[in-house]
MIROBA-79604 format. One line per 8 residues: number of its first residue (from 1); for each residue x, y, z of N, C-alpha, C, O. Coordinates in nm, 2 decimals, padded with zeros to 4 digits, always signed. Atoms other than C-alpha are relative to their C-alpha. Layout:
N
NUM) X,Y,Z,X,Y,Z,X,Y,Z,X,Y,Z  ... $
***
This chain:
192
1) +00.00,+00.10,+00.10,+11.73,+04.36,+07.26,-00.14,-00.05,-00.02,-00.20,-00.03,-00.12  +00.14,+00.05,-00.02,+11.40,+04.19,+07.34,-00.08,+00.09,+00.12,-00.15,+00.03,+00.20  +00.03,-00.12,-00.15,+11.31,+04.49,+07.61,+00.02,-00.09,+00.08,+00.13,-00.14,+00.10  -00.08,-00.01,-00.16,+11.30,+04.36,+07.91,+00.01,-00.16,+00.00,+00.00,-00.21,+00.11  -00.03,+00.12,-00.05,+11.37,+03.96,+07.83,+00.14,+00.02,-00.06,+00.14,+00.03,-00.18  -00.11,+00.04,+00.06,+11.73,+03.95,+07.75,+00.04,-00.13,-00.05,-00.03,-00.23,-00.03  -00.08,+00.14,+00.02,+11.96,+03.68,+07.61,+00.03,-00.05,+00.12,-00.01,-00.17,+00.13  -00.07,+00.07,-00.13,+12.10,+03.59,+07.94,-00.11,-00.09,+00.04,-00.11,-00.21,+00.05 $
9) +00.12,+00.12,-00.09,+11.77,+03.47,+08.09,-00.07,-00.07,-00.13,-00.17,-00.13,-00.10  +00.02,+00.07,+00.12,+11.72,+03.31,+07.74,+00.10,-00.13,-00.02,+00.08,-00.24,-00.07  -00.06,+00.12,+00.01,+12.02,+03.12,+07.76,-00.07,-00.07,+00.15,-00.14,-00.17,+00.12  +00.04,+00.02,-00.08,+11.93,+03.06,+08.13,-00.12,-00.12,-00.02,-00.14,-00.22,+00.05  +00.12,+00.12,-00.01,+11.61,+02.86,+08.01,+00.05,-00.10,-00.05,+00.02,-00.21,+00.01  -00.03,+00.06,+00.12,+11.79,+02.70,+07.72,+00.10,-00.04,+00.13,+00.02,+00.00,+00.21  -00.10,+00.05,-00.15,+12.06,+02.58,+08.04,-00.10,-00.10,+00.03,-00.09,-00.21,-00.02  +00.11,+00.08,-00.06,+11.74,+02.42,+08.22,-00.08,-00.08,-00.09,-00.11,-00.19,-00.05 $
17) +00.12,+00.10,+00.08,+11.51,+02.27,+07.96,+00.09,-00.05,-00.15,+00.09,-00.17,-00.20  -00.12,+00.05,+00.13,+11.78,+02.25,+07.64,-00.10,+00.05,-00.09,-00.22,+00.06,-00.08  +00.05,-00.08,+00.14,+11.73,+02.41,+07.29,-00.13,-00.05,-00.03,-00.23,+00.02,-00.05  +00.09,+00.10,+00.11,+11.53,+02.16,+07.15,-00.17,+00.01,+00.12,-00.27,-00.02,+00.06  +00.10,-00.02,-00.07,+11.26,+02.22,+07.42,-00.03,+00.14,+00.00,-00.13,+00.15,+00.08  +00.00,-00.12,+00.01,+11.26,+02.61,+07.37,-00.05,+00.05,-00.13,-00.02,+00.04,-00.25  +00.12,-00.10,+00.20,+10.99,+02.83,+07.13,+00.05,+00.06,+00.08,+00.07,+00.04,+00.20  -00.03,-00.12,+00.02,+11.12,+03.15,+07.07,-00.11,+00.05,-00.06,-00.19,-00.03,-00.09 $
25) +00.12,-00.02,+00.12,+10.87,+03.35,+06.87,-00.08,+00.11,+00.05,-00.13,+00.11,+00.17  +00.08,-00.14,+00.00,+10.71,+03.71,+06.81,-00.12,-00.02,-00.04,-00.14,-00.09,-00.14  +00.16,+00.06,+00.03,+10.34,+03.67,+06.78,-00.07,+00.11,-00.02,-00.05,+00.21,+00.05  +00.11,-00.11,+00.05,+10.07,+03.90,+06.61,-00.09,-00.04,+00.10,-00.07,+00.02,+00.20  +00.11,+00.06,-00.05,+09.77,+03.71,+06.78,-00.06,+00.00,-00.17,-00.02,-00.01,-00.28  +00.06,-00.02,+00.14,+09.50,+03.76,+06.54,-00.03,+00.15,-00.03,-00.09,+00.24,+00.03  +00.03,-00.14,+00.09,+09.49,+04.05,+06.27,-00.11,-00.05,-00.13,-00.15,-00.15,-00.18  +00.07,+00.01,+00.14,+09.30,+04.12,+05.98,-00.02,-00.05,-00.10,+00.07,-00.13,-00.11 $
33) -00.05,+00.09,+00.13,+09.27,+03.98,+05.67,+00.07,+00.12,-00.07,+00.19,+00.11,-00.10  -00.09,-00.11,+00.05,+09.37,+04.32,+05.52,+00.13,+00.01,+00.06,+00.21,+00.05,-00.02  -00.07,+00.00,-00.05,+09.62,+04.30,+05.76,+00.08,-00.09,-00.06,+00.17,-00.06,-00.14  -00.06,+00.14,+00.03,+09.74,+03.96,+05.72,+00.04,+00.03,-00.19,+00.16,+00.04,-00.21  -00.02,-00.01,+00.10,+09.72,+04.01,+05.33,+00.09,+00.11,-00.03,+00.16,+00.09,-00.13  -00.07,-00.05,+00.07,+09.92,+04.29,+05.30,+00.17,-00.04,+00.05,+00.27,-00.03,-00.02  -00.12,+00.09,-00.02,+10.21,+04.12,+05.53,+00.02,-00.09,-00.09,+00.14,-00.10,-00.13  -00.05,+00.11,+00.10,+10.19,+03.83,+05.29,+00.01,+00.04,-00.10,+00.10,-00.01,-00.16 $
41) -00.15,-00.05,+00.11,+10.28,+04.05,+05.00,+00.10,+00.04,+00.01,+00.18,-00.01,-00.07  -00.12,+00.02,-00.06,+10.56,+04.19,+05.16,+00.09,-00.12,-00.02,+00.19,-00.13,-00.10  -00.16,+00.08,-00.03,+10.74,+03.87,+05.27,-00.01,-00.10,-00.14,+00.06,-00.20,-00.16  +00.01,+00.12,+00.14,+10.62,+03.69,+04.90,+00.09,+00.09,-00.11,+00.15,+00.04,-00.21  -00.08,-00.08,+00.08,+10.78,+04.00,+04.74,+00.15,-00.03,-00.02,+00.19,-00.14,+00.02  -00.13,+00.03,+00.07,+11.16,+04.05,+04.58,+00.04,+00.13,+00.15,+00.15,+00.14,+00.18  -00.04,-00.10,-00.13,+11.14,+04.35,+04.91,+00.08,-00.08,+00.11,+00.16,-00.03,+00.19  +00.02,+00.04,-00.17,+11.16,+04.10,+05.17,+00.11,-00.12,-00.08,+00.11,-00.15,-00.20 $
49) -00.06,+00.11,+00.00,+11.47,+03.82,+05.23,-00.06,-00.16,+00.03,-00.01,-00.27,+00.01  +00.07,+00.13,-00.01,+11.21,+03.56,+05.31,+00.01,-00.11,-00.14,+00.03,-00.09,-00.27  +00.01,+00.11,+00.14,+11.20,+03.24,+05.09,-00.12,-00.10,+00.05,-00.14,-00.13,+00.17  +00.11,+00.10,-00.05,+10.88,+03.00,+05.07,+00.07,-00.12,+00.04,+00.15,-00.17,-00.03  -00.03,+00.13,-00.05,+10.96,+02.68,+05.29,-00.10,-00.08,-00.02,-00.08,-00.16,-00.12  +00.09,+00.13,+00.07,+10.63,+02.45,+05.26,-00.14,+00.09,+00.05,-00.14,+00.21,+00.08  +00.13,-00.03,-00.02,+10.27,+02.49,+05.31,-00.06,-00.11,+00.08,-00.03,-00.22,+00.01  +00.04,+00.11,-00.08,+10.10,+02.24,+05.58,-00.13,+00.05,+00.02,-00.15,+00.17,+00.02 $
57) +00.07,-00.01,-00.08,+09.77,+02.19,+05.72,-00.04,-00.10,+00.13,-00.11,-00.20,+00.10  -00.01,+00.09,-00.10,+09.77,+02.05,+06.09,-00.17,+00.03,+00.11,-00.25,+00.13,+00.13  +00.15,+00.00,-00.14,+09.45,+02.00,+06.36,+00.06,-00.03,+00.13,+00.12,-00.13,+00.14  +00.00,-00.01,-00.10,+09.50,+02.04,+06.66,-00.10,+00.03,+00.13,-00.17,+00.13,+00.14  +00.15,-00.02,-00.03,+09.26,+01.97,+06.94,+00.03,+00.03,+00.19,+00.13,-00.02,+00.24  -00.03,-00.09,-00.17,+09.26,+02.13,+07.36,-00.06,-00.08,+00.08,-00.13,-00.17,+00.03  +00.09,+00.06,-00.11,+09.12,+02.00,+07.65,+00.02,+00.04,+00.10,+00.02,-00.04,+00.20  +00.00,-00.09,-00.11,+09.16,+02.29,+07.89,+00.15,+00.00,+00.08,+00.18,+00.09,+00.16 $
65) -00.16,-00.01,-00.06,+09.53,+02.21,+08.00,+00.10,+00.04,-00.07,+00.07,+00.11,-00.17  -00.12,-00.08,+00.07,+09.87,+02.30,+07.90,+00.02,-00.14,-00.11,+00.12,-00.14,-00.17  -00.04,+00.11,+00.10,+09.83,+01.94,+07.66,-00.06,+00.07,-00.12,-00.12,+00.17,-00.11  +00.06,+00.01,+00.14,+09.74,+01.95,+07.27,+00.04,-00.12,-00.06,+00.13,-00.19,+00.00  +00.02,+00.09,+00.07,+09.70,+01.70,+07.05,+00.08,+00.04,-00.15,+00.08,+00.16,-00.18  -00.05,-00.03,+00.12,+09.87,+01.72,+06.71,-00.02,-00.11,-00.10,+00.07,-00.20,-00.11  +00.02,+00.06,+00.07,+09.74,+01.55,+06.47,+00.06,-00.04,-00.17,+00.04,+00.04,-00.25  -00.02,+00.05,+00.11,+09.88,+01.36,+06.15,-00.08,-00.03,-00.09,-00.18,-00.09,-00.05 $
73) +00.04,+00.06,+00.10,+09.79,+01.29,+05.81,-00.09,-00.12,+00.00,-00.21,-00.13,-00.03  +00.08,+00.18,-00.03,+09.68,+00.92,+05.87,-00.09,+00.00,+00.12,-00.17,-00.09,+00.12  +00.11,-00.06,-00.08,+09.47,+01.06,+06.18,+00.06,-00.09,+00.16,-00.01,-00.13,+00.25  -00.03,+00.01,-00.14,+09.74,+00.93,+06.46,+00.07,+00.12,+00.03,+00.12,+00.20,-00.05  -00.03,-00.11,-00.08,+09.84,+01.19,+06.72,+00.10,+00.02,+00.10,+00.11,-00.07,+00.18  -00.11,+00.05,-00.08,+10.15,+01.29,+06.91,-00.11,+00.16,+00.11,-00.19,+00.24,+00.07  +00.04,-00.12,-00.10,+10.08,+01.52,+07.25,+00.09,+00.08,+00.07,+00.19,+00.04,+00.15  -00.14,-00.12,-00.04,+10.26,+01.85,+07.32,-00.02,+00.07,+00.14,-00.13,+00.11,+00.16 $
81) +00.00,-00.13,-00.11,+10.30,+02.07,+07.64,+00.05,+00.06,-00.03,+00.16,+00.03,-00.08  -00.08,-00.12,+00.04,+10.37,+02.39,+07.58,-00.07,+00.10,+00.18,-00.18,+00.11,+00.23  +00.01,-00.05,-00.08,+10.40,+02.60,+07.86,+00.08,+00.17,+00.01,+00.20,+00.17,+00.02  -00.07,-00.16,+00.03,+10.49,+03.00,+07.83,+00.09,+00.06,+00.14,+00.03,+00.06,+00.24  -00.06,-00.03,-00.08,+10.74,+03.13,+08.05,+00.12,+00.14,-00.02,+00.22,+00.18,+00.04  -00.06,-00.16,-00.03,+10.85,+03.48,+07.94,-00.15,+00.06,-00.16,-00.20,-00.01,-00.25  +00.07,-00.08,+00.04,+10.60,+03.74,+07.76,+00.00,+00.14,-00.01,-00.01,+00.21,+00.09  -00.03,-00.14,-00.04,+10.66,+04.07,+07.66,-00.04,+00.09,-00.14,-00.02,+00.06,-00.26 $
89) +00.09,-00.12,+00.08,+10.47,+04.36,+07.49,+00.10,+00.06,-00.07,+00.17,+00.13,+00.00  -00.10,-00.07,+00.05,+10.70,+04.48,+07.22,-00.12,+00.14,-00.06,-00.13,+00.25,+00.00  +00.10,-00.12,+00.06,+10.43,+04.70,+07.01,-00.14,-00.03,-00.04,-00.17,-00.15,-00.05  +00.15,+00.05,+00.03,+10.03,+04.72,+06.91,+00.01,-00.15,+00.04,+00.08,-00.17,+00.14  +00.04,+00.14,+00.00,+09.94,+04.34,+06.90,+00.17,-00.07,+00.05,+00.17,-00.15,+00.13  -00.12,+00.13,+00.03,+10.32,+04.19,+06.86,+00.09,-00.03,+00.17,+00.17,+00.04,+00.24  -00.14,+00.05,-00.15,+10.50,+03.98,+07.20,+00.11,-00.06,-00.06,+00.12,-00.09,-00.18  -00.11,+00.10,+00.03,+10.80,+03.82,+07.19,-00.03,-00.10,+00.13,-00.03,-00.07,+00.25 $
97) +00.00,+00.11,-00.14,+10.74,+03.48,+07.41,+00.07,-00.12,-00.06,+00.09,-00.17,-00.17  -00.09,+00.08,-00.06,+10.94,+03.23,+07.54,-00.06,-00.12,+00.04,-00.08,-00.10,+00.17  +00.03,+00.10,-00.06,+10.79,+02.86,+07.60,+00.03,-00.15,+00.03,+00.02,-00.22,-00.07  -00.01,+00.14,-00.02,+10.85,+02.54,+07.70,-00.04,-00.13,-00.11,-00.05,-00.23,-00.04  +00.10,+00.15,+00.04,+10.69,+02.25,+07.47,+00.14,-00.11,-00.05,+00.23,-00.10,-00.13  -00.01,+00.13,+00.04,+10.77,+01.92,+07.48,-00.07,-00.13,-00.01,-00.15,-00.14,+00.08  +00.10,+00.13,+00.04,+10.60,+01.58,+07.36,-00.01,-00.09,+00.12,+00.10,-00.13,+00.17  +00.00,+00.02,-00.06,+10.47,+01.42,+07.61,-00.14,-00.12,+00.07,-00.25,-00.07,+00.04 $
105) +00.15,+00.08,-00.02,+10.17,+01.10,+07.77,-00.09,+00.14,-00.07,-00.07,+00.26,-00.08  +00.09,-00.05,+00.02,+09.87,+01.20,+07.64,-00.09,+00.06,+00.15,-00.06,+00.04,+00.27  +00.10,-00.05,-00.15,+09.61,+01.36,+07.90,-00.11,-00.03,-00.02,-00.18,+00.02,-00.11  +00.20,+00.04,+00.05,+09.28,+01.21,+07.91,-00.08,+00.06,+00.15,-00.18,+00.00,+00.20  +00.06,-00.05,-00.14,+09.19,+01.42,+08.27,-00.13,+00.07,-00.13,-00.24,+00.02,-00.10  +00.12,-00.07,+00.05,+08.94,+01.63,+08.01,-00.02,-00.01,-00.12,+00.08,+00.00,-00.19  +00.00,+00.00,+00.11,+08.79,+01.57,+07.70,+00.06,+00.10,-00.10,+00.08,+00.21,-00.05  -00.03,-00.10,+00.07,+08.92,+01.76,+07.39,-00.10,+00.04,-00.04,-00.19,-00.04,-00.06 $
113) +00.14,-00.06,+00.07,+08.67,+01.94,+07.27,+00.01,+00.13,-00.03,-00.10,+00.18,-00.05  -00.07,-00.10,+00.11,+08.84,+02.25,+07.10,+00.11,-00.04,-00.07,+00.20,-00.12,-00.03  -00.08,+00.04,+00.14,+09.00,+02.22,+06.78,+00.04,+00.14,-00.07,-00.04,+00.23,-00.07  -00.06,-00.10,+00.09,+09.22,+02.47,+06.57,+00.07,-00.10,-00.12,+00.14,-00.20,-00.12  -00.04,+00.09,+00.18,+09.29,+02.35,+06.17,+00.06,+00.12,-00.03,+00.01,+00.23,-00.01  -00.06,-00.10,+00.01,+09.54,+02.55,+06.08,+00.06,+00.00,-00.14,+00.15,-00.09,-00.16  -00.06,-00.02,+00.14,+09.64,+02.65,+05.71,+00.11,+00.10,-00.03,+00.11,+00.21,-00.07  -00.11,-00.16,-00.03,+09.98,+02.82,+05.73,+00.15,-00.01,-00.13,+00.23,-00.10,-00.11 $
121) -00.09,-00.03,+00.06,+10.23,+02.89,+05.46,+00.15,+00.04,+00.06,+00.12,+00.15,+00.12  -00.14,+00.00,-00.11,+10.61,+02.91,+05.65,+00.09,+00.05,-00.13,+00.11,+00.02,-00.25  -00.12,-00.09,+00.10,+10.87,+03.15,+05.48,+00.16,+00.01,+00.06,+00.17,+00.07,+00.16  -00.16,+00.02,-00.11,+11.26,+03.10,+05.61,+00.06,+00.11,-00.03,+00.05,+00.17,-00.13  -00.11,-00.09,+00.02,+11.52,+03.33,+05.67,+00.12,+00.00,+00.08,+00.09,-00.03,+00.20  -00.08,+00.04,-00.08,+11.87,+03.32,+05.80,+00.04,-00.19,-00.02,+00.10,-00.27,+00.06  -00.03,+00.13,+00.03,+11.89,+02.98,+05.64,-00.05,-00.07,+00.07,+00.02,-00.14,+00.13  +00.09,+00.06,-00.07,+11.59,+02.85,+05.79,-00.01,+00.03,+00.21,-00.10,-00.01,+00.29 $
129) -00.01,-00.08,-00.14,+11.68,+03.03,+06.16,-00.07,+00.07,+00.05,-00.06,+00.12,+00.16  +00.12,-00.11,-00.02,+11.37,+03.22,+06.12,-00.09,-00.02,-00.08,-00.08,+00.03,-00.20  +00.13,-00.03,+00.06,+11.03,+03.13,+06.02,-00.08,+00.07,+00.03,-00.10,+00.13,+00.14  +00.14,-00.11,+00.00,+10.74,+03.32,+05.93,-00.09,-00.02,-00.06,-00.11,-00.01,-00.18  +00.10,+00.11,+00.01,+10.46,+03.14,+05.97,-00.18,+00.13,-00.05,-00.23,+00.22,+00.02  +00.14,-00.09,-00.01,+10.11,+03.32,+05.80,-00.08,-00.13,-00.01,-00.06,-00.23,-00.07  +00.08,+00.09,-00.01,+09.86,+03.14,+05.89,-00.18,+00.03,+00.01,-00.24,+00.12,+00.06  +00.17,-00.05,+00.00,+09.47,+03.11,+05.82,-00.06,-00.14,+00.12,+00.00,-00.25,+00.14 $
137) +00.00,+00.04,-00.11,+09.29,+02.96,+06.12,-00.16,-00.05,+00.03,-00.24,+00.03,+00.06  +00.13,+00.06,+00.00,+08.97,+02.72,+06.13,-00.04,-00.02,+00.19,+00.05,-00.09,+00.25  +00.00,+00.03,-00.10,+08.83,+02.71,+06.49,-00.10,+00.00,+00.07,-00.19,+00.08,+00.03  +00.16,+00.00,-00.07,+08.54,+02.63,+06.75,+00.03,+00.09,+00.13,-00.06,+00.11,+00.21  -00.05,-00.06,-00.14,+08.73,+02.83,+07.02,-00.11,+00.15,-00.02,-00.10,+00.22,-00.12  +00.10,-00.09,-00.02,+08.44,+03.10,+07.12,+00.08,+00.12,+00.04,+00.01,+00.22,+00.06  -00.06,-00.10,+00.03,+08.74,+03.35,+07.15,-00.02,+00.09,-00.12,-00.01,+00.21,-00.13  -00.03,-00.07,+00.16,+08.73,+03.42,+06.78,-00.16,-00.02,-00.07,-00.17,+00.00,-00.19 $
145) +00.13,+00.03,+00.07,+08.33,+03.34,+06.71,-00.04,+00.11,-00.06,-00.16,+00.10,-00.09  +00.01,-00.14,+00.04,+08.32,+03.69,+06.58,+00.12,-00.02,-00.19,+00.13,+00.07,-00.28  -00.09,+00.07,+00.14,+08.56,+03.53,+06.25,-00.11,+00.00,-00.11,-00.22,-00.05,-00.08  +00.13,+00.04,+00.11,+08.34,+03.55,+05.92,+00.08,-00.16,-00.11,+00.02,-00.24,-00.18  -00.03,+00.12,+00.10,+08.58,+03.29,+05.73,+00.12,-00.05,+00.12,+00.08,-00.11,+00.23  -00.10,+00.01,-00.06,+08.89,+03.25,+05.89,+00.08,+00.11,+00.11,+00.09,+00.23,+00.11  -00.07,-00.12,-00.10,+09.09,+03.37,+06.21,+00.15,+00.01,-00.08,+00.20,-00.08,-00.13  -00.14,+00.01,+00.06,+09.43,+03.50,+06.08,+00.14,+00.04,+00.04,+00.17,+00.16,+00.05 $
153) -00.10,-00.07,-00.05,+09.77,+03.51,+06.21,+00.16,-00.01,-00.01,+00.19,-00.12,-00.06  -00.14,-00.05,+00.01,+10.13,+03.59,+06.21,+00.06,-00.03,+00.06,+00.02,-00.01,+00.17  -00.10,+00.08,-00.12,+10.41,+03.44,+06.39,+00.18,-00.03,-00.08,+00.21,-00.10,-00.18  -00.10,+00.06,+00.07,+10.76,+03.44,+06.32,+00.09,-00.10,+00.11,+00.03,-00.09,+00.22  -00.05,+00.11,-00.09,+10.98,+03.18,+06.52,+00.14,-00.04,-00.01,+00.18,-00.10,-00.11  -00.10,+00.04,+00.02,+11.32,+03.12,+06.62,+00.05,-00.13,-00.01,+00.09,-00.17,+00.09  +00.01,+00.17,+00.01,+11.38,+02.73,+06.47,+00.09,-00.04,+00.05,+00.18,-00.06,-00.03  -00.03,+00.12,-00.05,+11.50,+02.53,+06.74,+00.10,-00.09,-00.04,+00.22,-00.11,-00.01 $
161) -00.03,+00.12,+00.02,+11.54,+02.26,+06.59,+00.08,+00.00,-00.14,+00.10,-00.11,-00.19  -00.04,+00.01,+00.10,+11.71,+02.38,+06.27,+00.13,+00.07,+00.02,+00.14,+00.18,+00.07  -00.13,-00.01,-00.03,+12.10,+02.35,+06.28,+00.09,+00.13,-00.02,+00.19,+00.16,+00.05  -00.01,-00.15,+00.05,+12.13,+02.70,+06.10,+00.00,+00.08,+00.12,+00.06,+00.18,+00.10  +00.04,-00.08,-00.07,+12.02,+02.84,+06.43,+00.15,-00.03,+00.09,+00.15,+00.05,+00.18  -00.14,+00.03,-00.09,+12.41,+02.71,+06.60,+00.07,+00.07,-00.04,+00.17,+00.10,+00.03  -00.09,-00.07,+00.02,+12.56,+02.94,+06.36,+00.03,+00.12,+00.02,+00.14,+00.17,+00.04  +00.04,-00.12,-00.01,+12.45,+03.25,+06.39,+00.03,+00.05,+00.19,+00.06,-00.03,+00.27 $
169) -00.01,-00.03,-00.10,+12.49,+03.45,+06.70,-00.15,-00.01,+00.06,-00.24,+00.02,-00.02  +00.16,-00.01,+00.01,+12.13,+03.42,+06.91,-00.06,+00.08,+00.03,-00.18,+00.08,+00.04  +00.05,-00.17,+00.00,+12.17,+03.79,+06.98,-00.06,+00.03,-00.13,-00.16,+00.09,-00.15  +00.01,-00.07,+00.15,+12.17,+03.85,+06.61,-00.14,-00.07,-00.07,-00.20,-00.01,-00.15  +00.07,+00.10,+00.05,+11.91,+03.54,+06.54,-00.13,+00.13,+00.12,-00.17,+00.25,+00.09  +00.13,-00.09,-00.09,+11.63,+03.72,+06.81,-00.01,+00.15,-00.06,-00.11,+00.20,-00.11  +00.00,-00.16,+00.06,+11.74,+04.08,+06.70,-00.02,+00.03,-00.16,-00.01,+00.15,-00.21  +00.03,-00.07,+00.14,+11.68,+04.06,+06.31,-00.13,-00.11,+00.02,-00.21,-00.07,-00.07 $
177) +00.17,+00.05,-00.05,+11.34,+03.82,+06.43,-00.08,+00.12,+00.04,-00.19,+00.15,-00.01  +00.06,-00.15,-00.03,+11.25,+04.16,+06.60,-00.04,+00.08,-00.07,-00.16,+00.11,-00.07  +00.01,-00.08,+00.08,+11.33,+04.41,+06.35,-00.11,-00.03,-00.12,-00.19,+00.06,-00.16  +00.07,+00.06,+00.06,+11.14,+04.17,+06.10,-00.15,+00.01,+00.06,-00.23,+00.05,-00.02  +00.11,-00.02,-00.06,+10.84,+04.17,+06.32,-00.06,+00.10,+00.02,-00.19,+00.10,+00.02  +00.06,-00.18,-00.05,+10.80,+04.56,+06.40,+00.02,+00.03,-00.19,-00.09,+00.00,-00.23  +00.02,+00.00,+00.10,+10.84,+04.62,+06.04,-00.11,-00.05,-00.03,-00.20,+00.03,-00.06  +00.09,+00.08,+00.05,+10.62,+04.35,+05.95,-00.18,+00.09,+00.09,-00.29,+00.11,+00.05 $
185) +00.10,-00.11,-00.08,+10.40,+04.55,+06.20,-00.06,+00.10,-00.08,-00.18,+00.12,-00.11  +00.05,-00.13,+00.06,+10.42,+04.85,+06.02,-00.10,+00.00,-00.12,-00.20,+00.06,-00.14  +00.05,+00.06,+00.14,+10.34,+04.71,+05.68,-00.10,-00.04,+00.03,-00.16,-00.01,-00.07  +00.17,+00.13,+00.00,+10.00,+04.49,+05.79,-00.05,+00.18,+00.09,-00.16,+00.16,+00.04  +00.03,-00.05,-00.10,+09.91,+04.83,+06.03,-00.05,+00.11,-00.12,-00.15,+00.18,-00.10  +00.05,-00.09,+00.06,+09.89,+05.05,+05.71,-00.13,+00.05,-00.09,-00.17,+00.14,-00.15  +00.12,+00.00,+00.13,+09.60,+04.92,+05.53,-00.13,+00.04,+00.10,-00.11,+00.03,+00.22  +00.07,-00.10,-00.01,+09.31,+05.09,+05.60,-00.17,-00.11,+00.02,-00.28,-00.05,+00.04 $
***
C-alpha cells in the first residue's frame, strides 16, 4: 500500500498522538518549474478529479529545531512542532511521510533566522480528503541558493482535520493519494 509503511503502523501513531496531530503526505521536495508547470496543468485540467480549494500566502520562520513559526496576516504567530516519524522512498523524488505537528510554547532557545514565504494554490479531492498543494517557494535557506526565482514544490496531503477524511476508508484515502502522486510523477518527469 505505502511499501513498507502500512496502515496498521499508521493507525498505531494515530492510537498514540490522535488524528488531529498526524500529516500524512507524499512529497516531491523541490522540482522544476517545467516540472512543477506541467503538474499544474494536469490537476487544473477537465483530466484530473482535482477541484481549486483556495490560494494562500504564509511565512514561516526556523530556528534550527523541530519549532516554526507560522505567521498571520496581522503579523501574530502561532508555533508548530512537527516532527517526522515514518519516511519512505516510493519513486525518483516522491516519499510518503508520516509526522507529528502540533502547536505548541514558542522556542526562543535560537533565534529564527530562516524564513520560507510560501505561495501555494491547494486543489481537493475526495471531498477535501486529499490536498494538492503546488506551491512556489521564497527562501534564505542556503539549501536552495541555486533558485533563480522561486523554489518549487508539490505535496499532496491526507487532511486531518477535514471530516471527509472519517468516511472514506484510510486504506482507500492513502492508496488513491499514492496512485495520484506516481502519476503526477509521471506527468511533471516528461517535460524535457
Amino acid at each position: 500500500m505505502t511499501d513498507s509503511v502500512g496502515v496498521c503502523t499508521i493507525f498505531d501513531h494515530i492510537k498514540e498522538y490522535g488524528l488531529e496531530c498526524i500529516e500524512m503526505e507524499y512529497k516531491f521536495g523541490k522540482v522544476s518549474k517545467a516540472f512543477f508547470d506541467r503538474v499544474y496543468q494536469y490537476v487544473t485540467s477537465s483530466e484530473c478529479d482535482a477541484t481549486y480549494a483556495i490560494s494562500s500566502s504564509t511565512r514561516n520562520e526556523f530556528n534550527g529545531t523541530d519549532a516554526r513559526r507560522e505567521y498571520y496576516a496581522d503579523g501574530t504567530y502561532r508555533t508548530v512542532y512537527k516532527k517526522r516519524i515514518e519516511n519512505v522512498l516510493l519513486t525518483g523524488p516522491v516519499r510518503f511521510c508520516v509526522s507529528i505537528e502540533r502547536e505548541g510554547q514558542d522556542d526562543t532557545s535560537a533565534p529564527y533566522t530562516m524564513y520560507r514565504t510560501k505561495h501555494r494554490d491547494t486543489f481537493s479531492l475526495l471531498d477535501g480528503a486529499i490536498k494538492v498543494d503546488m506551491t512556489r517557494l521564497e527562501t534564505n535557506d542556503d539549501r536552495f541558493s541555486d533558485a533563480d526565482d522561486y523554489v518549487y514544490e508539490i505535496e499532496l496531503e491526507i487532511d486531518t482535520a477535514c471530516q471527509t477524511v472519517l468516511y472514506y476508508p484510510l486504506e482507500y484515502i492513502i492508496g488513491t493519494a499514492r496512485d495520484l502522486a506516481l502519476k503526477l510523477h509521471d506527468i511533471g518527469s516528461q517535460c524535457k
